[in-house]
N, C-alpha and C positions, 0 to 999 in steps of 0.2 A: 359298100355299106358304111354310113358315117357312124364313127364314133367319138365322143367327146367326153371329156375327164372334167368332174365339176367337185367342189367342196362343198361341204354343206353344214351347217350349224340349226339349232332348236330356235321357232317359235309361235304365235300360234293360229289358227284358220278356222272357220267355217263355211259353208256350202258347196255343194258338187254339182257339178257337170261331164259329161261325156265327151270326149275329142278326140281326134288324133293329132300326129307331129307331121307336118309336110314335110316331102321326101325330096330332096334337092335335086337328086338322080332324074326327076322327071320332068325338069326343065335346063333350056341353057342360056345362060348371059353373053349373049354373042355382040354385042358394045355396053363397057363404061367407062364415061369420060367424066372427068371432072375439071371443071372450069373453075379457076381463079381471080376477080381484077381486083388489084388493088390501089386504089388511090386518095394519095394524099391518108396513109395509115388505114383509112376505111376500107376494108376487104367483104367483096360479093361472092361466095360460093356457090357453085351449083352443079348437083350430083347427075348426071343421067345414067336409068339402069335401062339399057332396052333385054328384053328375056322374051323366050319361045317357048311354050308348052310345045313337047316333042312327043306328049303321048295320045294316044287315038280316042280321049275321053277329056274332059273336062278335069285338070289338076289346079291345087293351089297354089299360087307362087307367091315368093317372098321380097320381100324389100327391107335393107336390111344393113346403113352405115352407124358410122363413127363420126361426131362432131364436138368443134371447143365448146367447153362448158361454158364460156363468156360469152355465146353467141346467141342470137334470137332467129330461132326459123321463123324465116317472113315468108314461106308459098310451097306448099306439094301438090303434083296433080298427076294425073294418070291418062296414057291416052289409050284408048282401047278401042276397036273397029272403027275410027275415023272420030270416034267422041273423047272430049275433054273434062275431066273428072276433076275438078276445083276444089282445094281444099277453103277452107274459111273459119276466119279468127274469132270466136262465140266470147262468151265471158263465162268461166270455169267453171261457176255452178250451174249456170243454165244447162251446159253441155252434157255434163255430168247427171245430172236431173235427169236427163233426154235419154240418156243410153246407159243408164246403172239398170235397167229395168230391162234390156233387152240381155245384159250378160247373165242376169239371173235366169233369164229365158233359156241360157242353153248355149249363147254363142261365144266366138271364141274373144282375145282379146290379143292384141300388139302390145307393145311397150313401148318406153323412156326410160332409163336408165340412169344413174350414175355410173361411168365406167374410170377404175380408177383416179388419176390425180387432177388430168384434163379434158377427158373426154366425158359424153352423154353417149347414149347408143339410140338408135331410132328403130323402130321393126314394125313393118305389118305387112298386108299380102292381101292377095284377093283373085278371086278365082277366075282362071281363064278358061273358055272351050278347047277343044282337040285342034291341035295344029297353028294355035293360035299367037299372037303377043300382044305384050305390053310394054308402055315403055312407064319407068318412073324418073320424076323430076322433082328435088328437093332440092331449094335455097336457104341458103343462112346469111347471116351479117355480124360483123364482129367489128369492134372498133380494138386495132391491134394497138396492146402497152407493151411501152417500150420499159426494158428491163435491162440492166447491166451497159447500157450504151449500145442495146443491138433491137428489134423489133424479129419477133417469129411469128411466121403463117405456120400452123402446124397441119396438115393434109393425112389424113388416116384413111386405107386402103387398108379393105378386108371384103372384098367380092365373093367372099365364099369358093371361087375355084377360078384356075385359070380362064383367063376371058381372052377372044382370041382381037379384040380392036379393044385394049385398054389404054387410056388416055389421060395422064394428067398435065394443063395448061396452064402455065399463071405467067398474068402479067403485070407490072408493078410502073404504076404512073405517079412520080413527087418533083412537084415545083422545085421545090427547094436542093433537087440533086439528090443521086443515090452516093452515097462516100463508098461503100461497100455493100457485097452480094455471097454468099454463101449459101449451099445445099448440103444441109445434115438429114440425122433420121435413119433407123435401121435400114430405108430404103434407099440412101445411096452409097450402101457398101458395098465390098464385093463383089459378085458377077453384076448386082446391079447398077455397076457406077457408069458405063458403057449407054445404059440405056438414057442416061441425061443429057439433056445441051442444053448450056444457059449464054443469053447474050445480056452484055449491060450496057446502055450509052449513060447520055450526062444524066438523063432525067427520067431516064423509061429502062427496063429492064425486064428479061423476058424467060423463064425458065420453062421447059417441057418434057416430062416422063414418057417413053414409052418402051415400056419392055414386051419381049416375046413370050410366047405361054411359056415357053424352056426358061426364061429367066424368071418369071413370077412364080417358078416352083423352087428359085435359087436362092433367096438371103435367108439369112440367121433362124428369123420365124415363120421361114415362109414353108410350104407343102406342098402336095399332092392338092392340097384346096386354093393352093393359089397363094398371093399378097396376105401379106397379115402383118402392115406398122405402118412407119407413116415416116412422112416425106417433111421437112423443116427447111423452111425458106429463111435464110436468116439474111438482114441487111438493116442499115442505120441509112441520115440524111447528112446532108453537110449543116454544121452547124457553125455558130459565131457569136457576140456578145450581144447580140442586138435582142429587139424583142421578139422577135422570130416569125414564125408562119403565119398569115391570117390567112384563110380560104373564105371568099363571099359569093354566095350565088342566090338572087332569088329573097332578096330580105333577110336572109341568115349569113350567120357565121361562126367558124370554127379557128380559134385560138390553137395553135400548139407554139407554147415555149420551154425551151431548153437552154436555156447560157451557156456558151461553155468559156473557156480562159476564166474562169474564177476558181480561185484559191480557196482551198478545204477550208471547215471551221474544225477548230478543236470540239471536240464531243466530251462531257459528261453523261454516263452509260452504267445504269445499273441491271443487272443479270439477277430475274430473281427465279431461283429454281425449285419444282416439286421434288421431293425425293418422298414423298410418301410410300406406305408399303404397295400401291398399284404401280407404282414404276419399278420394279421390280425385276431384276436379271437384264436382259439387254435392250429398256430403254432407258436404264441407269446408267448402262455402258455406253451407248451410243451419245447421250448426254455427258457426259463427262468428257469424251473422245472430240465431241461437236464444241464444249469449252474451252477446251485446251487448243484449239485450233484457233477459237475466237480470238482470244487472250493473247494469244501470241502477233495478232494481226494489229492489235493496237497500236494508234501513232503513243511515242513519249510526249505531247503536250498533251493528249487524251487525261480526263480522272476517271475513274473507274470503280463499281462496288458490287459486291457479293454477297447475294442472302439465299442461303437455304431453308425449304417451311418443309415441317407436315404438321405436327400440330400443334407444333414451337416453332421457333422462328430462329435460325442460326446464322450472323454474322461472321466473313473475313474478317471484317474489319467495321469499326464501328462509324466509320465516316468515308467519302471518297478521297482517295490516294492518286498519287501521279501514276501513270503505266511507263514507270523506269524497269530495269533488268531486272533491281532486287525485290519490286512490288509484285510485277510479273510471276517469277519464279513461286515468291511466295505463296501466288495467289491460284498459281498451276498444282502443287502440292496439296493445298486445298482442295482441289476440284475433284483429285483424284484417288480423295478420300471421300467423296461423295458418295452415301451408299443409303438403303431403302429403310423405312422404317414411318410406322405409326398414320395418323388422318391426314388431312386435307384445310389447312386453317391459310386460306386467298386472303379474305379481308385484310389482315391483318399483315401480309407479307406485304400485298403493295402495298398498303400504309405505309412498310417500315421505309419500302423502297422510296415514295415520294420523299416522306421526310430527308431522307437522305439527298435528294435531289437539291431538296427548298432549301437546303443547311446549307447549300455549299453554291450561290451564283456565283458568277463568272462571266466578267464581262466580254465580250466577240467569242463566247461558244456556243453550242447548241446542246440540249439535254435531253435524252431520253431513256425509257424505263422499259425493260425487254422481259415479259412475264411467261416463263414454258411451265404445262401445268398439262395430266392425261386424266384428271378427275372434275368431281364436280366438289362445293364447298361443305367439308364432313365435321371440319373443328371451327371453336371460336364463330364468330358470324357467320352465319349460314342461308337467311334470306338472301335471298339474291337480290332481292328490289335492294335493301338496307347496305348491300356490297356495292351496288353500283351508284348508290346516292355519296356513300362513303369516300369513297374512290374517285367521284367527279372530286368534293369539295375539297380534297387534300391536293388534288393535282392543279384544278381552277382553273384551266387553259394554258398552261404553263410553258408545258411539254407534251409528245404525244406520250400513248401508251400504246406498247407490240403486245399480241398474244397472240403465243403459240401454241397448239390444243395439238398434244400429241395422242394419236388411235382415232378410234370414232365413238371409245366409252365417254369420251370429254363432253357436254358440256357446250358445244360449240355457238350454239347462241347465246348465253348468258356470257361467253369469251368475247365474242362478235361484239354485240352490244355494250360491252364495258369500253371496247377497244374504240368503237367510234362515238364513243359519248367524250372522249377524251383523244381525240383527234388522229387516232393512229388505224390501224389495220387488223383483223386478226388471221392466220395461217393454219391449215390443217398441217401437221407432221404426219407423214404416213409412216408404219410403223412397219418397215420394211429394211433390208440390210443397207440400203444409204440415208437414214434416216440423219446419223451424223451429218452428212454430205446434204440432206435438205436443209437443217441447221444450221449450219454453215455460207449457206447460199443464200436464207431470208438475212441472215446478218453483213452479207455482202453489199447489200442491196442497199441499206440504212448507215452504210459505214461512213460514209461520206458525204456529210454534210455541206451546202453548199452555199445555201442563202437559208434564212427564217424570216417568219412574220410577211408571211407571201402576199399579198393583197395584187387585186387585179381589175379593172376599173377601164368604163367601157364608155363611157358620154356618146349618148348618141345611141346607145343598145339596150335593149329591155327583157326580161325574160329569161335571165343568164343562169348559166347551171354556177355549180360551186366555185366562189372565185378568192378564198379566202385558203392558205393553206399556210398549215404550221410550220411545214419544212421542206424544202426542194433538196433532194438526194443525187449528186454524181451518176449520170448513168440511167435515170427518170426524166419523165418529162411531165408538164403539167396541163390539161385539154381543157380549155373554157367554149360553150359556144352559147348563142342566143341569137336573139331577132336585131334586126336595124331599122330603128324610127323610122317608119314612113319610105324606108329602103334608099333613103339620101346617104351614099358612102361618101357624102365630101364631108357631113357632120357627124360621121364616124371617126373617136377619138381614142383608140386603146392606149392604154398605160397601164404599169406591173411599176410596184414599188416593195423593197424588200430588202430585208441587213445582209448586208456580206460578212467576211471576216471584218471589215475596218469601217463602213460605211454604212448609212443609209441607201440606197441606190433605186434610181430611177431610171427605169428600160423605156422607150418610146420609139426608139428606131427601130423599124420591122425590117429584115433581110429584104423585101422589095414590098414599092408601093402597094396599098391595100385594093385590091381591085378582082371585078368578078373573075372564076375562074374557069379556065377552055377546056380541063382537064379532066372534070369530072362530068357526071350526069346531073339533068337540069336541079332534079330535089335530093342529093344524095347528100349536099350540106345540109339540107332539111333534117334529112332522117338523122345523119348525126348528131345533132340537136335534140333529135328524139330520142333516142339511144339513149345518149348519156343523162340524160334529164332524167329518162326512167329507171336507167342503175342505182343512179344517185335518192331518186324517189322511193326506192327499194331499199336502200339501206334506210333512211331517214323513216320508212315503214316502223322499223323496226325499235325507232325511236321511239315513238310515238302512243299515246293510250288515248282510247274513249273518243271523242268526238274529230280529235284532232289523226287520230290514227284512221279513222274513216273518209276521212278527206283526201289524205295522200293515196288511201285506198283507193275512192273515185277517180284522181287524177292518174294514175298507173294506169286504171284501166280505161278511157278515154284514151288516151295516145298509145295505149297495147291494141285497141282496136282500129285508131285510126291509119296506125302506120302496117298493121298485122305482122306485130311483132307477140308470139308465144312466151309469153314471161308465167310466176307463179299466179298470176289473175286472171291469164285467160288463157285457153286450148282451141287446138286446130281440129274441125270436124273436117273428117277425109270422106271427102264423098265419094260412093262408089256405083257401080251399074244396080239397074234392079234386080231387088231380090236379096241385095246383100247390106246389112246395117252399116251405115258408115262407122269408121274409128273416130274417137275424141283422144287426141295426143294434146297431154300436160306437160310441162316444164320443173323436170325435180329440182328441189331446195338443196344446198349445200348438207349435209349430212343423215341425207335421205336415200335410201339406200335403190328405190326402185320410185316410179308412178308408174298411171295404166294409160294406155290409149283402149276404150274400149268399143263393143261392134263387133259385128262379123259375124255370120252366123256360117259361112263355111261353106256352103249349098255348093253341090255337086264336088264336091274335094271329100268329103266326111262319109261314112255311113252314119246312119240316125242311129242314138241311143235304142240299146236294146230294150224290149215292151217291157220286159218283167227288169228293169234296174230297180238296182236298191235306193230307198229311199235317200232325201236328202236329207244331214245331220237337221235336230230336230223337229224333223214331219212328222207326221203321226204315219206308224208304218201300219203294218197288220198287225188284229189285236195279238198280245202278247210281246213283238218286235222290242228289244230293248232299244231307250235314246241313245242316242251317237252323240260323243265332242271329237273334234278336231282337229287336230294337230299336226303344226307345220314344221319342214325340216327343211331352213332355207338355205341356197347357194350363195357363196361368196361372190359370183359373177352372174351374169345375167340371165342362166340358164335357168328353166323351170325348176324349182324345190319341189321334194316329196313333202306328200303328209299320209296322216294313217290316222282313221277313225278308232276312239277307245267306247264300248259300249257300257252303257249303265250308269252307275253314279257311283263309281269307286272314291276312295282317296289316294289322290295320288304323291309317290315319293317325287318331289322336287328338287331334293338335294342332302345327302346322306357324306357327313365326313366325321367316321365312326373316333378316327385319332385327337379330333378336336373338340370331340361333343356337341356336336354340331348336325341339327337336323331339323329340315324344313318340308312339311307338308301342307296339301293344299287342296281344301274341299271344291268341289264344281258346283257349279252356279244351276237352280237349278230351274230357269227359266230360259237364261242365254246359253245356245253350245258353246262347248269347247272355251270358258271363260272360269273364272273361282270367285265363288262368297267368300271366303274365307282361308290366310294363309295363317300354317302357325309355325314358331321358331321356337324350337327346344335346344339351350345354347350351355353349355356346361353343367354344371349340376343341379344350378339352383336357378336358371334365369328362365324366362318363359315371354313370350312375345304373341301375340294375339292380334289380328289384321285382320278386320273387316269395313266395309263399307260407309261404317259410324263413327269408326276412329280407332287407336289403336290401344291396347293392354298391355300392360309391363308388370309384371313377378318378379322380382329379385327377393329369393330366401321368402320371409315371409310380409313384405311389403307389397304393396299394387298400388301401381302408376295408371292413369287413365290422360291420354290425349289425344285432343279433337280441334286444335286449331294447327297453327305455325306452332311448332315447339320442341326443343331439344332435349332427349332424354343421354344419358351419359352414365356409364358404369362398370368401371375396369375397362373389358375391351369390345363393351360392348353399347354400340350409340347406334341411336334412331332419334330422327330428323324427320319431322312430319311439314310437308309443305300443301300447298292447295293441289290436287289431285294427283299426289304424289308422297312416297313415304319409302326413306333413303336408308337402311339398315345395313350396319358394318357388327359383324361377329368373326372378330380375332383377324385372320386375312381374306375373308369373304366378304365382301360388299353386294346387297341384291335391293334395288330398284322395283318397287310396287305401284305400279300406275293405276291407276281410278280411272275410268272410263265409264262414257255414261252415254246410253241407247235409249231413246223412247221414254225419257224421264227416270231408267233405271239406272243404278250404279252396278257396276264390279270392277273385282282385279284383275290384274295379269302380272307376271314377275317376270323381270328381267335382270339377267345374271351381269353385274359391272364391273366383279374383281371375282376372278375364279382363286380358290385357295392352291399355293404353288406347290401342294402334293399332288399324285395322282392316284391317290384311293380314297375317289368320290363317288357316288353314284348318284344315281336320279337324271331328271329329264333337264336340269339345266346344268348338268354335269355333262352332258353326252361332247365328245369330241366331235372336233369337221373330220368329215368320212368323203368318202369319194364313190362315184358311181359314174359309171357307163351308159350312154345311149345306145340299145341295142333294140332291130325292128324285124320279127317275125310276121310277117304282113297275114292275117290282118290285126294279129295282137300287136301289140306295143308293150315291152319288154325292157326292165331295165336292167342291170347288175351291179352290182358292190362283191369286190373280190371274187371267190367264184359261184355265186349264188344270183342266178337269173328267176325274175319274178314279175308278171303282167300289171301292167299300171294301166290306169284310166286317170282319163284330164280332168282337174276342177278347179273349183273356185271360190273363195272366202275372205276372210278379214286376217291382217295382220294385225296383230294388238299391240308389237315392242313397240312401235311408235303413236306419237302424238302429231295430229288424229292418227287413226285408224285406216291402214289402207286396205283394198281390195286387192287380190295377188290370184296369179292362175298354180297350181300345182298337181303334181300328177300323182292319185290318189293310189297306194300300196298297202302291202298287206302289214299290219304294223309291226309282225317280230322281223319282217323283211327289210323293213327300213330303219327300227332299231338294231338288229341283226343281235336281238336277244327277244328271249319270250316278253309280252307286252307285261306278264304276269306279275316279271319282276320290278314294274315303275308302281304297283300298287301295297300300299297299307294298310292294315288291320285297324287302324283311329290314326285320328290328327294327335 
């Protein structure tokens, strides 16, 4: 009997559906292989699951990996009694349009995931007869970056249970020579290092897993279920001073340059840090611990500066200084008096930090501005359009800008989009015990400057992705590809011009002549062309407003359909035998916690909903039936979240912190389920806060505030921030986020909890802790547990509302003091 241990946190859902959970017991994976080639940095993945229904009836089986988040699935199919089951690249809404209307019908749904730092998860299944199999096949394509002077394939294995012909193959084809070869990964420790053989010549290298079911029940994470981590091919190319790789095949081509024999540039580097009250206990600490490591790594011809913000702005020092012993020291002492307190005022910090930058050129160095921040903008400027206009014109192409969005409370698109309006990058910090140690790692990365003012220049090529970059990094490489006029490679002219420490410098000698290559497949220089055009197309999305943003919109999806590449534009319909709805598999967005593939209606794996089920939240039941809202109680990983219907139209407690004076309720909407007209904040003795649909109300003593556009209200410790469909509230150490959401022309809220106050005598429903709970299956219920309280759940299906838009999510519907594991009685109030 499987059981699995899941966390789970508040927020919120409408509509049900009947299902069950497939029972893994009833089938067996008897081969998975996974196939690797990689060539010339472009790597072709491709997963086969073959599986046997082993029971005398018709069961459901599952299909069910791990893939890089940088990847695009380009093909899944299914072959099932001699037929082949094609999947195919639609455009997002279309797909979506097509099978939102069959999930509401009753069937079930697969996923896409975000799985932690680098993986996505893929799931779905589809029912087979008695005695029967299937095999699945799923491809992906990843253009591998090179990082720190190494390139990693990362291969993630989680079969679900031992498999008795498991197989992982990769093989590695570069022109330019392998310098080195390495296998990491929790999978080649241990009993399982035995199960590897890698061979490397000059230019091909060849690595192969295969362990025994005795050994796949043997490393660190592995089990009675088998493999569970993943396998890291690590290797570099030879490199040299020249302009380096071209690959051409076919009218295309693909640039990679890397220099190497050049001398560091000295770096000007300013570090600007949130200490606001959300950073609070240990990623205050882990920040401090991740500076004092920086700090120390500094070359002595480096200058270096320090600003701390929350809703002031504190200087080391008021200009940049050398990084001697005694600046150092001083400036370590500093760091490690960093400690939490007060808003969130970004504008005005990188301001200070630019400024500091423009004060101080410096002729053959390179300059950049390192911004770590876990919130959004709560002091001081606060539009974000008016931050990011800000921000361009004080930096003006100068220098790039880093941001690093520590959690997933941050913000990460308003980070994103600063970062690449201003030429640099931005990183999640996961908020985990090496978080120092990720910090640490993105500044490894940047430390080492090596050329600026990159330009790269093509005569003779059209069509080019990005060929202009502010700084070339130690240990990075830089990818350009495009078309060649008319496919004439004699009137193909590259050049890369760009400053060193001492020079101007002009690269023109390629490691070997420019000529078609024998090494790849005929259109795989194509697709890399495509690839990176669309990544690049993706960010520059993000740039972009109104006509101009619609454009780059059509050209993403035009090449996401030509190449059937799954990006956020468009989704894979999985087509399946009849009888059963195919799945639509989407591509989640960086700080998006789940999407749906959806389909399926289960046929012959399910019993049919029982005749007399209870209605769905607001149908109209029998007379008298009170309305149902919804509410969800989602898992930190990818497993199904409960929710538990509340009947009636209570008020309910949202958040009760009785030592602060502090309390927020919240009326139900009362046309949409499980949604609020109406939030109110009762915040110390005299202040009062009012949120609805129209705009917001402000009481302080005997004054009242009314606001209805952008506008910043401010009063002791208590600020609201009203933005377009959105309205940002900090009272004393609670911060709660009010999103406006809008359906069928109507508006309402929903709350979302951003900074939880660091006591723990809180109550209400965005007070509730991550709980834990057990899959457990009394066949034919389905049965969950939390501690030692077992309680029957049924499947459904509804809206999340913490994000923007609004997703559709499956969860399995409980009894609600079961999944509060308090009476529901207690989340309701007598008045707002």
């Amino acid at each position: 009997m499987e059981r699995a241990v899941v966390r789970i946190t508040l927020i919120g859902l409408m509509v049900a559906l009947a299902a069950t959970l497939p029972n893994k017991d009833n089938w067996n994976i008897y081969s998975f292989h996974i196939n690797s080639t990689v060539s010339s940095r472009y790597a072709t993945t491709v997963i086969t699951s073959r599986v046997a229904n082993r029971m005398a009836e018709s069961k459901e089986v599952e299909f069910h990996v791990r893939i890089p988040k940088n990847a695009f699935i380009t093909k899944f199919r299914m072959f099932i009694d001699g037929q082949v089951y094609d999947g195919n690249v639609k455009e997002k809404e279309q797909a979506q349009r097509q099978y939102t209307t069959a999930v509401s019908r009753g069937q079930s749904a697969g996923i896409v995931s975000s799985v932690g730092r680098t993986l996505e998860e893929f799931k779905t299944s589809v029912t087979i007869s008695a005695h029967n199999k299937v095999t699945f096949e799923l491809t992906y394509e990843e253009l591998m970056k090179r990082t720190l002077g190494k390139y990693e394939l990362q291969i993630h294995a989680r079969p679900m249970q031992p498999v008795k012909d498991f197989k992982i193959d990769v093989h590695i084809q570069e022109k330019a020579g392998i310098s080195f070869l390495d296998v990491k990964g929790g999978l080649s420790t241990n009993a399982l290092a035995n199960a590897i053989t890698r061979t490397q010549a000059d230019k091909q290298a060849w690595v192969h897993f295969y362990p025994t079911e005795d050994q796949q029940k043997a490393c660190d994470s592995c089990d009675e279920q088998g493999l569970n981590g993943d396998l890291v091919i690590v290797y570099d190319v030879n490199r040299n001073s020249t302009l380096g790789d071209i690959m051409v095949s076919k009218g295309y081509f693909v640039h990679h340059f890397a220099p190497s024999n050049l001398s560091r540039i000295p770096k000007n580097v300013v570090f600007i840090i949130d200490r606001s009250g959300s950073m609070h206990g240990r990623k205050i600490e882990q920040t401090r611990t991740a500076l004092i490591h920086i700090l120390g790594d500094l070359a002595e011809d480096d200058y270096f500066g320090l600003i701390t913000f929350d809703d002031k702005i504190f200087h080391w020092k008021q200009e940049l200084v050398q990084a001697n012993s005694a600046n150092l020291d001083s400036a370590k002492k500093f760091a490690r008096r960093i400690s939490d307190r007060g808003g969130t005022d970004i504008n005005r910090a990188v301001l200070e930090g630019s400024n500091m930058l423009n004060a101080h050129p410096r002729e053959g160095s390179a300059s950049l501005l390192i911004l770590l921040t876990d919130g959004d903008p709560t002091s001081g400027e606060t539009n974000i359009e008016r931050i990011h206009s800000n921000v361009r014109q004080a930096i003006a192409g100068k220098f790039p800008l880093y941001c690093l969005g520590f959690g997933f409370d941050v913000n990460f698109e308003f980070l994103e989009k600063m970062a690449l309006q201003n030429n640099g990058v931005a990183r999640r910090i996961y908020e985990e015990s090496d978080a120092a140690i990720q910090l640490k790692g993105f500044y490894e990365e940047v430390a080492t400057p090596l050329l600026t003012d990159v330009t790269m220049s093509y005569k003779g090529g059209s069509n080019l992705t990005q060929t202009v970059f502010s700084q070339y990094y130690n240990g990075s490489e830089i990818v350009v590809a495009g078309q060649i006029d008319d496919n004439n490679i004699d009137s193909f002219i590259p050049q890369a011009v760009a400053i060193t420490r001492t020079e101007r410098k002009t690269f023109s000698e390629t490691n070997s002549p420019v000529e078609t290559s024998e090494t790849v497949s005929e259109n795989q220089t194509q697709r890399v062309w495509a690839y990176l055009t669309v990544k690049q197309l993706l960010q520059k999305e993000l740039l972009m407003s109104g006509p101009e943003k619609e454009e780059v919109k059509k050209n993403i999806l035009e090449l996401s359909l030509k190449y059937s590449f799954v990006t956020p534009h468009t989704s894979m319909v999985v087509t399946k035998p009849p009888g059963e709805t195919a799945d639509v598999l989407d591509k989640p967005k960086e700080g998006k916690q789940e999407s749906r593939i959806w389909g399926n209606p289960l046929q012959g794996a399910l019993p049919p909903p029982p005749a007399a089920a209870a209605p769905l939240p607001g149908a109209p039941g029998p007379r008298g039936t009170p309305r149902l809202h919804r509410f969800l109680i989602t898992t930190e990983n990818p497993a199904a979240p409960l929710c538990f219907d509340v009947p009636g139209d209570p008020f309910i407690k949202l958040l009760h912190h009785p030592s602060r004076e502090l309390f927020v309720n919240g009326e139900l909407d009362s046309e949409t389920t499980g949604v609020f007209q109406k939030i109110v904040i009762h915040f110390e003795a005299d202040k009062y806060v009012e949120v609805d649909v129209k705009g917001v109300t402000i009481r302080v003593g005997e004054n009242t505030t009314r606001l209805t556009g952008d506008d910043v209200f401010t009063n002791d410790s208590l600020t609201v921030i009203t933005r377009s469909k959105e309205i940002d509230i900090a009272a004393g150490d609670a911060r709660i986020v009010i999103i406006v959401h809008e359906k069928a022309g109507r508006e309402f809220l929903w709350p979302v909890m951003r900074q939880k106050p660091s006591t723990t005598n809180i109550e209400g429903l965005l007070a509730l802790k991550p709980a834990e709970y057990q899959d457990t299956y009394d066949f034919p219920i389905i049965t969950k547990k939390i501690k030692d309280q077992k309680f029957p759940v049924t499947r459904a299906v509804g809206v999340h509302y913490s994000v923007t838009p609004p997703e559709t999510l499956i969860c399995w519907l409980s009894p609600a003091d079961s999944a509060l594991q308090r009476p529901l009685n207690d989340f309701f109030v007598a008045q707002l």
